[in-house]
MIRO-340846 format. One record per residue (C-alpha): residue in one letter; residue number from 1; x, y, z negated. Coordinates in pm, 1 decimal. Example, Ala and Ser with C-alpha at 12.3 -4.5 7.8 and 13.67 -1.06 7.14 Angstrom:
residuo | num | xx | yy | zz
A | 1 | 1230.0 | -450.0 | -780.0
S | 2 | 1367.0 | -106.0 | -714.0
***
This chain:
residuo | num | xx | yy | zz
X | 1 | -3026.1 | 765.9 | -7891.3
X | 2 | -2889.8 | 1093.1 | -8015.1
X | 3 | -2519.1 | 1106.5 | -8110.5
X | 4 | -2409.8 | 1250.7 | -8434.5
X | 5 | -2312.8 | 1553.9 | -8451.5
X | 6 | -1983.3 | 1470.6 | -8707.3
X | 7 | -1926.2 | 1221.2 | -8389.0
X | 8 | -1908.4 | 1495.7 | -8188.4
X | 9 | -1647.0 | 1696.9 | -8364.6
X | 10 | -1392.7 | 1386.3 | -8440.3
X | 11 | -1387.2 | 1324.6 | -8043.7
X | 12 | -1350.2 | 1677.8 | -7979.0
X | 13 | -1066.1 | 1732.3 | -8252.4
X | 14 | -889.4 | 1421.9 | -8125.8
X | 15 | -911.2 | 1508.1 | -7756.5
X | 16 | -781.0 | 1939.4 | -7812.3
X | 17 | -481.5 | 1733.8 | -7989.0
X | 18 | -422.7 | 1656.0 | -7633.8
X | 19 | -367.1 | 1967.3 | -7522.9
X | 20 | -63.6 | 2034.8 | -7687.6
X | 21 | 62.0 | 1726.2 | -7756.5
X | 22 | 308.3 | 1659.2 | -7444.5
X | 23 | 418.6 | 1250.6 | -7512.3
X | 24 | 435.7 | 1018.1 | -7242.2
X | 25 | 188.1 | 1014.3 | -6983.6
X | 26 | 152.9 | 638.4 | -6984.4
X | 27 | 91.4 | 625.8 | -7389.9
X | 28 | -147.7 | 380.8 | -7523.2
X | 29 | -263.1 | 577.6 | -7722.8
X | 30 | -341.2 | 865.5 | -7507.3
X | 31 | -491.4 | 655.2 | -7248.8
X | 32 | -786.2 | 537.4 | -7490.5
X | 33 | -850.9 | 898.1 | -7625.9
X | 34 | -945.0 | 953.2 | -7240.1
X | 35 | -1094.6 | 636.8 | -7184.4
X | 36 | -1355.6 | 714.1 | -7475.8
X | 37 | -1395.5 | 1092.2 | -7397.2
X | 38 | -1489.7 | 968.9 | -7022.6
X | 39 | -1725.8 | 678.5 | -7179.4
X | 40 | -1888.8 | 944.4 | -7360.2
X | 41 | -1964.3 | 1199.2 | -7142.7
X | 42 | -2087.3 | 927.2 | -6901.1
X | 43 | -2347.4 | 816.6 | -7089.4
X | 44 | -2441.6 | 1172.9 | -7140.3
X | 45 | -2498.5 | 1210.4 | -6778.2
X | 46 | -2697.0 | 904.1 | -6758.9
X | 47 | -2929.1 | 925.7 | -6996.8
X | 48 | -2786.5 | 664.2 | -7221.1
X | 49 | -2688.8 | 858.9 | -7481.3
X | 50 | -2861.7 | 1241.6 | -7588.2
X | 51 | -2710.7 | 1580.1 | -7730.1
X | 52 | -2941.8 | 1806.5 | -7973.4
X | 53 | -2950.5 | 2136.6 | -7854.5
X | 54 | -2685.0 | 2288.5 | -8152.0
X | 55 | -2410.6 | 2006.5 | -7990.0
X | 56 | -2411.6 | 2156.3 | -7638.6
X | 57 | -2155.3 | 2414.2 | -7708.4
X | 58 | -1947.9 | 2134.3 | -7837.5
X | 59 | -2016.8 | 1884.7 | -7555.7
X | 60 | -1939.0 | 2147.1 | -7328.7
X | 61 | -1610.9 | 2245.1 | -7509.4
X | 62 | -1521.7 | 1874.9 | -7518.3
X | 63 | -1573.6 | 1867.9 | -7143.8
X | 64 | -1337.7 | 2177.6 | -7048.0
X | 65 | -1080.0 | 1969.7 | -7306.8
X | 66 | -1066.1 | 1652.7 | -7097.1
X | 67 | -1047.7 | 1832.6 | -6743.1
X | 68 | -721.1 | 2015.0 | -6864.7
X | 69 | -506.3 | 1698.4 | -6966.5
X | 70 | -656.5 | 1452.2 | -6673.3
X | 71 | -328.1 | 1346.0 | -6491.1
X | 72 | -417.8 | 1359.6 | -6074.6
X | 73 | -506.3 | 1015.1 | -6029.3
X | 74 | -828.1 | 1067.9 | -6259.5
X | 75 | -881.8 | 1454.6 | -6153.7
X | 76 | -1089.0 | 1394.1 | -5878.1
X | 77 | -1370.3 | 1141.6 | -6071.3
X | 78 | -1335.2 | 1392.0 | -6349.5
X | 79 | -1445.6 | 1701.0 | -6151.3
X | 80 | -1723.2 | 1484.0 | -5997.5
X | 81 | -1849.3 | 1407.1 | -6348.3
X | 82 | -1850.5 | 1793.6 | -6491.4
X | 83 | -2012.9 | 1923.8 | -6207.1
X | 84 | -2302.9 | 1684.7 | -6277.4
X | 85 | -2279.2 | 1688.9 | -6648.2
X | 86 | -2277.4 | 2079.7 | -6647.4
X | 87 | -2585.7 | 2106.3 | -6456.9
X | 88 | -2780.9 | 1853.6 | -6662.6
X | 89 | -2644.3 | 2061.5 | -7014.9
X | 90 | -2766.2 | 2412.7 | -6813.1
X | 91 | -3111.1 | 2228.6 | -6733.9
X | 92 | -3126.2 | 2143.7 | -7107.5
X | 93 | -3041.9 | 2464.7 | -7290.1
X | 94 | -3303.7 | 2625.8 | -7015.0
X | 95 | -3547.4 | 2392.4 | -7120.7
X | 96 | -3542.2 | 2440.4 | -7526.1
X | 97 | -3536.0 | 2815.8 | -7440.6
X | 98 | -3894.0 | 2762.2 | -7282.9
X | 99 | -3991.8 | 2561.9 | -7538.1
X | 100 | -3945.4 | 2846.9 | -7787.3
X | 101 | -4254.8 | 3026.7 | -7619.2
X | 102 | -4571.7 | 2951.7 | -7730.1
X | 103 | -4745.7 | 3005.3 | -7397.9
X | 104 | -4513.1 | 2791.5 | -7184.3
X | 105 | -4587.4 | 2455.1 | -7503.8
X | 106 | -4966.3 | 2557.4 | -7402.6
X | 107 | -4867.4 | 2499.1 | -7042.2
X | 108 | -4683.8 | 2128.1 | -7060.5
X | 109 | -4909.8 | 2006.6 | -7344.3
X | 110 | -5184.8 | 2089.2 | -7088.1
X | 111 | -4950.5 | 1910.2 | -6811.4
X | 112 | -4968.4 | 1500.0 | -6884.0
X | 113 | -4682.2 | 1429.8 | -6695.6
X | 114 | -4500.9 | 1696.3 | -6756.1
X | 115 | -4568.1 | 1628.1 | -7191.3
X | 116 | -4473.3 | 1303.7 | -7165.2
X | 117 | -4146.2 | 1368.0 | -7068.2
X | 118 | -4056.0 | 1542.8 | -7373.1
X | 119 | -3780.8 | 1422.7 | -7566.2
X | 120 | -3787.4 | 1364.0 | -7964.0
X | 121 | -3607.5 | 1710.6 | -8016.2
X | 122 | -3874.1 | 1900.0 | -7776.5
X | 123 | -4122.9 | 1769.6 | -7917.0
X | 124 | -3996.8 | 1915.4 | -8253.6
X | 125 | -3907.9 | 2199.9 | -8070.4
X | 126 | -4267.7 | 2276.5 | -7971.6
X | 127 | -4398.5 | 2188.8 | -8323.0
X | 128 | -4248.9 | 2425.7 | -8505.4
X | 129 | -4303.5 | 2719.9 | -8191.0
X | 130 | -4673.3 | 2641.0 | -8229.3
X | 131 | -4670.7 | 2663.6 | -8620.5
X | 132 | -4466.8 | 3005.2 | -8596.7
X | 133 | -4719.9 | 3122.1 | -8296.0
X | 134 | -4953.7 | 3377.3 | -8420.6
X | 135 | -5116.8 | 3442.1 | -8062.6
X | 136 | -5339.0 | 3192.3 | -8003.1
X | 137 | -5648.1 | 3137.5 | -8214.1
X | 138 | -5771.2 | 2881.4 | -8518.2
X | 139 | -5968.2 | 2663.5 | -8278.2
X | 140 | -5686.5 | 2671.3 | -8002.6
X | 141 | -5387.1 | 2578.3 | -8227.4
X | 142 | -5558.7 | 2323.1 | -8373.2
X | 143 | -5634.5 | 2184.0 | -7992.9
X | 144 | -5312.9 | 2213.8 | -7907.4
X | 145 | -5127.0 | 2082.4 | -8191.6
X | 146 | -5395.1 | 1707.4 | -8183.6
X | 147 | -5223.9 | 1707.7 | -7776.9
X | 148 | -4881.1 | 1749.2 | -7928.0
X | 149 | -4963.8 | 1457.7 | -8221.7
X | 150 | -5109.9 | 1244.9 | -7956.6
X | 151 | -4811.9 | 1261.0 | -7702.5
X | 152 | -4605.4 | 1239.4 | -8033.3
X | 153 | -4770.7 | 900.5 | -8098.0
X | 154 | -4703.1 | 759.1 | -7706.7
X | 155 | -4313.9 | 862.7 | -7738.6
X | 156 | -4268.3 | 699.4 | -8051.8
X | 157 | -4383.7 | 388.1 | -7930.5
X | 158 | -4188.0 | 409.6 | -7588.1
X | 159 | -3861.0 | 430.2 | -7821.5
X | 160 | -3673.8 | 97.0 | -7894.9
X | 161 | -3690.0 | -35.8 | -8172.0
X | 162 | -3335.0 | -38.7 | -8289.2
X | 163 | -3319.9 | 366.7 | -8200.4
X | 164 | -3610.3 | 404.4 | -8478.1
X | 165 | -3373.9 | 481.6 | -8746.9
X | 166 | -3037.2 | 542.6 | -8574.1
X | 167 | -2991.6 | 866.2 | -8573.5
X | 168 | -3149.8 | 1168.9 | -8747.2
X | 169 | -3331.1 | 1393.5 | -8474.7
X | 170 | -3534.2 | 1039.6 | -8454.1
X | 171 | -3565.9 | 1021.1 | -8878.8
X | 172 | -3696.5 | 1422.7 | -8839.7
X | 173 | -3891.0 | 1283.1 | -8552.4
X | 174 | -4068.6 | 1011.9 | -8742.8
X | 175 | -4089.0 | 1230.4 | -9093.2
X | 176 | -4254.3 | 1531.5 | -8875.0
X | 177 | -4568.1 | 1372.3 | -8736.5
X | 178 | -4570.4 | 1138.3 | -9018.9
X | 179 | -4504.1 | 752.4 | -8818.0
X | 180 | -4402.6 | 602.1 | -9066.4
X | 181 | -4688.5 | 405.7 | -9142.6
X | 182 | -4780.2 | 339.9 | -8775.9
X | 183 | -4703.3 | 22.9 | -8608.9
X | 184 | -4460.1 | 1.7 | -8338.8
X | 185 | -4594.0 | -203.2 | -8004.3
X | 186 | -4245.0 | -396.6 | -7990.4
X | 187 | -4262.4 | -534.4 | -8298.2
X | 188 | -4721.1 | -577.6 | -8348.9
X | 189 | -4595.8 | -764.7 | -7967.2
X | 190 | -4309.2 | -1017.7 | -8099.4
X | 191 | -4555.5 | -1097.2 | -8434.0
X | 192 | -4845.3 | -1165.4 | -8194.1
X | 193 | -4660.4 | -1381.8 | -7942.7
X | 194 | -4500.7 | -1742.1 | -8073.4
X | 195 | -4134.4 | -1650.1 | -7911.5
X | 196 | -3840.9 | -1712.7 | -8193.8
X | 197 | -3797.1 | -1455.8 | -8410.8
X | 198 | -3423.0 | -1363.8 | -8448.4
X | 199 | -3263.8 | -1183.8 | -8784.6
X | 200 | -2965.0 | -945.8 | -8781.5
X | 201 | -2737.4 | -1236.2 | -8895.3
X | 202 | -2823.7 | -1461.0 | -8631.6
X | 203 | -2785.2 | -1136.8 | -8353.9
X | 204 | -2455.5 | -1038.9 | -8440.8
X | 205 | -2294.0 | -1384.5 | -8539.6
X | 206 | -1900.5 | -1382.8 | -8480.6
X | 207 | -1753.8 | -1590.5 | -8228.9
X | 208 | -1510.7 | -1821.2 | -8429.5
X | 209 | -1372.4 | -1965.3 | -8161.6
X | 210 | -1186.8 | -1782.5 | -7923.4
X | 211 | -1060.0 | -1974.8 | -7677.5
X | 212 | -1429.0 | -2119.3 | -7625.3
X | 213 | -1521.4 | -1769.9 | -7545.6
X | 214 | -1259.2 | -1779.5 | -7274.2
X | 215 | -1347.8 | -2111.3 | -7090.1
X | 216 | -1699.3 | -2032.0 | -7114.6
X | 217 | -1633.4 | -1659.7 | -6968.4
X | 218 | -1355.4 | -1853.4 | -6686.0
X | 219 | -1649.4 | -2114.9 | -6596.9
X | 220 | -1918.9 | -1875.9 | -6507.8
X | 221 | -1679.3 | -1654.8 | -6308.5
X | 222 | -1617.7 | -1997.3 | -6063.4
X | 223 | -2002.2 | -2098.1 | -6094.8
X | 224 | -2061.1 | -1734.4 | -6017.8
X | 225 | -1862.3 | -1737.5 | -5661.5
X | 226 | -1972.0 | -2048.4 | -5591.5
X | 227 | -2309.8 | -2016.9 | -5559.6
X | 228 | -2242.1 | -1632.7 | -5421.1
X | 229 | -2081.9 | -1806.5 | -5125.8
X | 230 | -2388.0 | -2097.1 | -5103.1
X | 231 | -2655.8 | -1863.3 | -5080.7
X | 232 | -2445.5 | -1639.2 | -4797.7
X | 233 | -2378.4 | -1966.4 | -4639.9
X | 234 | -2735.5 | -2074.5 | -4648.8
X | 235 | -2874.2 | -1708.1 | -4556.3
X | 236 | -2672.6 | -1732.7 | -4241.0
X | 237 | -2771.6 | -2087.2 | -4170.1
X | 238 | -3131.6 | -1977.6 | -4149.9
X | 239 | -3104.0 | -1689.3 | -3980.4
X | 240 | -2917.5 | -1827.4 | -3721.4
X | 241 | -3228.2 | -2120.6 | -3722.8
X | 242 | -3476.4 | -1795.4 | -3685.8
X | 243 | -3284.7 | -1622.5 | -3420.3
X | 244 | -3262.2 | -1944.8 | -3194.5
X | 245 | -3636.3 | -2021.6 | -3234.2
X | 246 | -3740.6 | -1697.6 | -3117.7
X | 247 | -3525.3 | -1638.8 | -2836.2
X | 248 | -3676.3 | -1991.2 | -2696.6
X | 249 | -4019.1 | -1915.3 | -2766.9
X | 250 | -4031.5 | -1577.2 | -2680.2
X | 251 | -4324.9 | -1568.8 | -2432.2
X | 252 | -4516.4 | -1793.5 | -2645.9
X | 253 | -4521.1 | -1605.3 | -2955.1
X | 254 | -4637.6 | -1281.8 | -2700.7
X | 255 | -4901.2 | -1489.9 | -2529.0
X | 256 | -5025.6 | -1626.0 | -2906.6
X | 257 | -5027.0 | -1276.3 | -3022.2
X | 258 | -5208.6 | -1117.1 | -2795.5
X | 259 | -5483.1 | -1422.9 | -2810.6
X | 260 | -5507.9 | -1331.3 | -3214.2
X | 261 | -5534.4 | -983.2 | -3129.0
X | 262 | -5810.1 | -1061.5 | -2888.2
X | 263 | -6016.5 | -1315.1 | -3135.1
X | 264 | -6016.2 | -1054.0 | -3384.3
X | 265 | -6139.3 | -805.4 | -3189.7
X | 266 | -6400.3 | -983.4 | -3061.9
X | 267 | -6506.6 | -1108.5 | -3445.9
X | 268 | -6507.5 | -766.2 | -3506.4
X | 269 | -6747.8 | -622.5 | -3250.5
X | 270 | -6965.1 | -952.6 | -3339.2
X | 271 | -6984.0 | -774.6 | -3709.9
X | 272 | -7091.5 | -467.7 | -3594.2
X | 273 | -7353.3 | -595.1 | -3373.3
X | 274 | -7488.7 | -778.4 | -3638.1
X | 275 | -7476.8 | -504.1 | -3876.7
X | 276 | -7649.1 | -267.5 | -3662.3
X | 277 | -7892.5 | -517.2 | -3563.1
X | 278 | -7970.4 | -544.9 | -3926.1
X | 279 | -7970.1 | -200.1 | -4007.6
X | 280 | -8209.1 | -119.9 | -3735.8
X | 281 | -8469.4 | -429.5 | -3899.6
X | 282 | -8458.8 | -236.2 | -4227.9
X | 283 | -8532.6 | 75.8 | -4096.1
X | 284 | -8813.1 | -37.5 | -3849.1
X | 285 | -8961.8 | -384.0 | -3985.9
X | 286 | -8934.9 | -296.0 | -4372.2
X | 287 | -9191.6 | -37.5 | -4364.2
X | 288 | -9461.3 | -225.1 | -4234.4
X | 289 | -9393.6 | -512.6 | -4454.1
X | 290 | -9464.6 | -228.8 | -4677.4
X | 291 | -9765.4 | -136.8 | -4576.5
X | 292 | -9901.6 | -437.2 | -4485.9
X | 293 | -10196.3 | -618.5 | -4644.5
X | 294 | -9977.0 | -925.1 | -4673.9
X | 295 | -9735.3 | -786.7 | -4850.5
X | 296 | -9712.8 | -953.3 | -5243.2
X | 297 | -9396.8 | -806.4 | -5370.0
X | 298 | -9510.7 | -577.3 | -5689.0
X | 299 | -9284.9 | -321.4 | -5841.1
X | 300 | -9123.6 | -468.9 | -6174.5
X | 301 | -9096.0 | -87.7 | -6348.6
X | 302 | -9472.2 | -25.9 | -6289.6
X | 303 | -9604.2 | -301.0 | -6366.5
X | 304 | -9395.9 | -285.3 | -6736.7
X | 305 | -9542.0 | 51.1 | -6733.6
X | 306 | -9868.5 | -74.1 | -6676.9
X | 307 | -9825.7 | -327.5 | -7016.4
X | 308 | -9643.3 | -91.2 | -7233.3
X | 309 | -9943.8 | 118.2 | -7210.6
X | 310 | -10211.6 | -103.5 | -7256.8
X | 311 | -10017.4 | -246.8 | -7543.6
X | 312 | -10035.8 | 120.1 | -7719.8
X | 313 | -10413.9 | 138.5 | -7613.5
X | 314 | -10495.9 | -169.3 | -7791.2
X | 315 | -10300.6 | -98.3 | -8060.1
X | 316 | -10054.0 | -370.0 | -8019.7
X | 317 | -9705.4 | -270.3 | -8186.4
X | 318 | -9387.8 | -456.4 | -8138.1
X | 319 | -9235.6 | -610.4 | -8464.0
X | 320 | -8874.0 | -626.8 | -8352.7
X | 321 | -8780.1 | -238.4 | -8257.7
X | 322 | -8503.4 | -246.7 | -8063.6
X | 323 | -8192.7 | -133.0 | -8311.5
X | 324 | -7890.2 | 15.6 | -8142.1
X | 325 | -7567.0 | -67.3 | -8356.6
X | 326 | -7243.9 | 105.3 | -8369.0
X | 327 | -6943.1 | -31.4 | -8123.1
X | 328 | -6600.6 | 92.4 | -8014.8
X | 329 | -6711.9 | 317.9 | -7729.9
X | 330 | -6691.5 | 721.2 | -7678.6
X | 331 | -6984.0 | 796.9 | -7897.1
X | 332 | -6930.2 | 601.9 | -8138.8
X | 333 | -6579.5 | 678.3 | -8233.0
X | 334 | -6670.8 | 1076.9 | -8168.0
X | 335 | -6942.6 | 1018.1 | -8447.2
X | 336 | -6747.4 | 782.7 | -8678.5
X | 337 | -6464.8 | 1094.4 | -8671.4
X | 338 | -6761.3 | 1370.8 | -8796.6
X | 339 | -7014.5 | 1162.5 | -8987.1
X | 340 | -6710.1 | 988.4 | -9166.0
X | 341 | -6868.8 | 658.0 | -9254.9
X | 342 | -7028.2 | 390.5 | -9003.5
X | 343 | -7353.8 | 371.1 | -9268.8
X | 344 | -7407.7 | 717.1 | -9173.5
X | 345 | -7386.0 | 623.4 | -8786.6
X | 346 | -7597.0 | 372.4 | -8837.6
X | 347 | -7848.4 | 553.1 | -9015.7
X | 348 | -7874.2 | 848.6 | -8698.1
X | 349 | -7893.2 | 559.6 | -8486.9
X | 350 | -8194.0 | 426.7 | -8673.5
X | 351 | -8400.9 | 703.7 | -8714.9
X | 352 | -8376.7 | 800.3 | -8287.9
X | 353 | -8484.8 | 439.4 | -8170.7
X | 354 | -8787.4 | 466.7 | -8464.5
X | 355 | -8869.2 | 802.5 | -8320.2
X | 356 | -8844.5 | 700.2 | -7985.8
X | 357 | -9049.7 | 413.3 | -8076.1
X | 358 | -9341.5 | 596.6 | -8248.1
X | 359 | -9300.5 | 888.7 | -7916.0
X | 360 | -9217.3 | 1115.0 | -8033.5
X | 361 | -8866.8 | 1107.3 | -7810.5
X | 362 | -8884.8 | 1059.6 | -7457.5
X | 363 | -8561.8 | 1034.7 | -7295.3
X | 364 | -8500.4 | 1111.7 | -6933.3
X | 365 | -8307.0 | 905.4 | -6651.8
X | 366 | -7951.2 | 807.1 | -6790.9
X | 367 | -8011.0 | 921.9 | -7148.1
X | 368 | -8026.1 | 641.0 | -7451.5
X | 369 | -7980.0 | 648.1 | -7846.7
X | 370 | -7616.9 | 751.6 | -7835.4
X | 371 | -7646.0 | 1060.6 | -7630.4
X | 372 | -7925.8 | 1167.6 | -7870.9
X | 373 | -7721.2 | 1067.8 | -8177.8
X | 374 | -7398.6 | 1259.2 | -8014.3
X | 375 | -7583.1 | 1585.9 | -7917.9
X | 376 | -7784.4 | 1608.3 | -8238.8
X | 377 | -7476.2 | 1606.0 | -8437.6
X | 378 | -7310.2 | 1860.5 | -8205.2
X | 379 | -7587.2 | 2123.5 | -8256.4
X | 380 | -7561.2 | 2048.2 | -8662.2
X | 381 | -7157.4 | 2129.6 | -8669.3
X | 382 | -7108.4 | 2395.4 | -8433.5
X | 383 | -7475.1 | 2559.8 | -8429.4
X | 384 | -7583.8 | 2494.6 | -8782.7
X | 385 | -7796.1 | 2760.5 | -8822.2
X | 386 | -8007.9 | 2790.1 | -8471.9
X | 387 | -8347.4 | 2743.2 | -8386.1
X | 388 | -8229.5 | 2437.1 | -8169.7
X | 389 | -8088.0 | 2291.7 | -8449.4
X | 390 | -8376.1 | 2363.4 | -8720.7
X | 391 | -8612.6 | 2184.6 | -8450.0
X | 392 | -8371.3 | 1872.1 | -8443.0
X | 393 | -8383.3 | 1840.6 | -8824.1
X | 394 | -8735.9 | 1910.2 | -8829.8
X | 395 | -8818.2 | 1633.6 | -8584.1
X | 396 | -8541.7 | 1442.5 | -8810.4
X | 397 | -8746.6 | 1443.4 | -9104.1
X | 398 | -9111.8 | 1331.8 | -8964.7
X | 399 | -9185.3 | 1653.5 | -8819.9
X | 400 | -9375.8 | 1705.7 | -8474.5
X | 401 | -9146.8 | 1857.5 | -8211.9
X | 402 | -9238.1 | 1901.4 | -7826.0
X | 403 | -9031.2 | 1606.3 | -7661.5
X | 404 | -8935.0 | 1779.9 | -7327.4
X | 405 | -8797.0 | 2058.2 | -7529.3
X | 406 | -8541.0 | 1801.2 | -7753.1
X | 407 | -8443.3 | 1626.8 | -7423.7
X | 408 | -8376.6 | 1949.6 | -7262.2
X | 409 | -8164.3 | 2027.0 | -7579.1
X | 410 | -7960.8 | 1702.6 | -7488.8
X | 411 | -7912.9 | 1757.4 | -7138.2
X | 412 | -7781.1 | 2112.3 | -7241.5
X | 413 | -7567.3 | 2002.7 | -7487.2
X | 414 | -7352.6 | 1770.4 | -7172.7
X | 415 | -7208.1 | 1444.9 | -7223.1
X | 416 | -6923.5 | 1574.2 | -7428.6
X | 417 | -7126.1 | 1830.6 | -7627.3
X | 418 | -6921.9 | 2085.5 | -7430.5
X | 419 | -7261.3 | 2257.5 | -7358.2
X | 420 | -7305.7 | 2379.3 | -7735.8
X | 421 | -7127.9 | 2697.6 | -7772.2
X | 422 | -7105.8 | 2885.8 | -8120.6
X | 423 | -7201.5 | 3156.9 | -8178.0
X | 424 | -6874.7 | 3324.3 | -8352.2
X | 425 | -6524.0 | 3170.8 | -8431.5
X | 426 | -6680.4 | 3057.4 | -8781.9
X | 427 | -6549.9 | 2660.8 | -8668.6
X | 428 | -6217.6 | 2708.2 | -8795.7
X | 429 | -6130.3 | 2330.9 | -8873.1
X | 430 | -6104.8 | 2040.3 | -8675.0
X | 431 | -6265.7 | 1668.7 | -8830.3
X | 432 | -6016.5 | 1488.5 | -8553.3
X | 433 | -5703.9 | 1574.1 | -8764.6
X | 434 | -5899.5 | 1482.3 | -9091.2
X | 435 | -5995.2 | 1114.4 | -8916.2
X | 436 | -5690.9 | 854.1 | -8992.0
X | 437 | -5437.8 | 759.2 | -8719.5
X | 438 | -5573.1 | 450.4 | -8580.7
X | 439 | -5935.3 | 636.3 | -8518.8
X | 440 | -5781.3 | 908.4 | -8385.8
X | 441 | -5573.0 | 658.7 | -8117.9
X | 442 | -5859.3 | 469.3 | -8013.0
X | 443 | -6085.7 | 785.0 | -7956.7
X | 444 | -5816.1 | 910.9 | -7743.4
X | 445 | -5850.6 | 601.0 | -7536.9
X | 446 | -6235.0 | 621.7 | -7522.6
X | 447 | -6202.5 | 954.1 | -7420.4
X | 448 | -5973.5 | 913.7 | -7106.3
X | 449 | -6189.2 | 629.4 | -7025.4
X | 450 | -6505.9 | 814.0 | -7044.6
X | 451 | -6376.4 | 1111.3 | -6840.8
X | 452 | -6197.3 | 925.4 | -6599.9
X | 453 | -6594.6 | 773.0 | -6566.9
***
């Protein structure tokens, strides 16, 4: 959570009072100014509370402030705490300065764990240093600023919940790469699980009763050191037990260990044998099982060979073609982003299986309907106009293409379409940012899947 920034200032007016100020040393009210200016710098250091980058000056002022009215008993913590608090402040201003390059935002968006590290303010930061940049190209910004909407998306949903509108570097956050709408995984969790749901009223109830708070507080302190001592009592207990038993059965515990140690390594030279022996009967007794006349094992893939072609000789068609249908994997979220509707996916899919039906497609080894579906559509946005494409839109619309020559178009076109290169910078716009929030998320997730296969 971010502190305010008018925060800021009241604690650092109230604490340069201080300074000139000289009243008692033991004042009450002195004593709490420190007490809070200590608090807050703490949880500056440790993460638990963060400083936008204008504050730092002011954090840093408010730092100097409390080191010159510390009395010697606190001096020494204090000066432990600035020399780690200035660091971290130095590491910070550093970092924003980076940020204000366009080159080094390429860098960490291009560096997963470095990205999603970013903070809410450096991830503003590098929003509006890639909108200013004029250095990179159309197709490039718009690459780099889906990364930065993507990792934008993952911190929003790391934050807790009650941070979401706390502060307003989170609000600018949120209004920036427009989250609103987007459901946060705390609360989609608490609706989908049957745990109690709890309202602000029933959080933040007042204790009317004071003295119960004080009994209940003075009865978990004894419960508390009772069972600390029970559990040292019983911890020494036992190992005392342990200790005993193995001193007495030292030699036994040797003599069963190296027995174990022995049985498995005899099991294990038992496996080998065996798996050599085996190996060897594959590689000497398998090939004249082969080859032998007595052999009756046919070859499943030939023989369906065998039928599909007799089937097409006799003119025997198959009244159920096989109809691929649209899922949640890679290709079809890729195609559901540029094709826009699922009809239309559908429709792609339909015509491939009917022309692979008729033959006029013959995929090779580890193509199917989706591949064709994915590369077809690459060559149609990024090569509209090439003879690769006129021949897919040909064979499209019932004309007669050479078969090899469309599956060689596939396997050129890659498994990401990454093979299809244009021919100019005329593909200025991206059909990712134009696909809505939830599409883009789960294509995301396809996508590391399908890469990581």
């Amino acid at each position: 959570m971010y502190i305010n920034h008018s925060t800021l200032e009241i604690c650092y007016s109230t604490q340069k009072v201080l300074e000139t100020n000289y009243i008692k040393e033991d004042s009450l009210n002195r004593n709490i100014i420190i007490e809070q200016t200590y608090d807050m710098l703490t949880n500056i250091h440790n993460g638990v509370s963060s400083v936008q980058e204008k504050d730092i000056p002011l954090v840093e002022g408010l730092l100097d402030s409390y080191l010159s009215i510390v009395n010697w008993r606190q001096r020494r913590k204090a000066l432990k705490l600035a020399a780690k608090l200035k660091a971290l402040l130095a590491q910070q201003r550093q970092t924003y300065q980076k940020l204000s390059d366009a080159n080094y935002v390429a860098y960490i968006l291009n560096n997963k764990k470095s990205a999603a590290q970013l903070t809410q303010e450096e991830l503003l930061k590098s929003y509006s240093t890639l909108n200013a940049s004029k250095q990179f190209s159309p197709k490039l910004k718009s690459r780099l600023q889906q990364k930065l909407q993507s990792y934008a998306v993952l911190k929003y949903h790391s934050l807790p919940p009650q941070n979401l509108e706390t502060d307003d570097v989170t609000k600018d956050f949120i209004k920036t790469f427009n989250l609103a709408h987007v459901k946060h995984n705390f609360l989609q969790a608490s609706l989908s699980s049957g745990t109690k749901q709890y309202s602000a009223s029933d959080i933040h109830a007042p204790i009317n009763s004071v003295q119960k708070l004080q009994n209940w507080m003075t009865d978990a302190k004894y419960w508390g050191i009772s069972t600390a001592k029970k559990i040292n009592k019983s911890y020494k207990r036992i190992h005392h037990r342990v200790k005993s038993f193995f001193l007495k059965n030292e030699y036994k515990i040797a003599a069963l260990t190296f027995g174990l140690l022995g049985f498995g390594t005899y099991q294990a030279n038992r496996m080998l044998d065996k798996a050599d022996y085996s190996t060897q009967y594959k590689l000497f007794v398998a090939p004249t099982l082969k080859n032998s006349a007595h052999a009756k094992t046919a070859s499943f893939t030939q023989e369906h060979a065998k039928l599909q072609q007799s089937k097409n000789q006799s003119g025997i068609t198959n009244n159920e073609t096989h109809k691929t249908l649209v899922g949640e994997d890679y290709y079809d979220t890729s195609l559901l982003i540029h094709l826009k509707s699922k009809s239309a996916v559908e429709s792609l899919y339909g015509k491939i299986d009917s022309l692979q039906q008729a033959g006029k497609i013959k995929m090779s080894e580890g193509m199917d309907t989706k591949r064709y579906a994915h590369s077809f559509t690459m060559y149609k946005l990024i090569r509209p106009n090439s003879k690769e494409n006129k021949a897919i839109e040909n064979l499209l619309s019932g004309g007669a293409e050479d078969a090899s020559y469309i599956d060689a178009l596939v396997k050129q076109a890659g498994a990401k379409g990454s093979g299809v290169k244009a021919d100019d910078n005329s593909v200025t716009s991206s059909n990712f940012s134009k696909a809505s929030l939830d599409l883009q998320q789960k294509h995301l997730q396809n996508l590391r899947s399908f890469s990581r296969f």
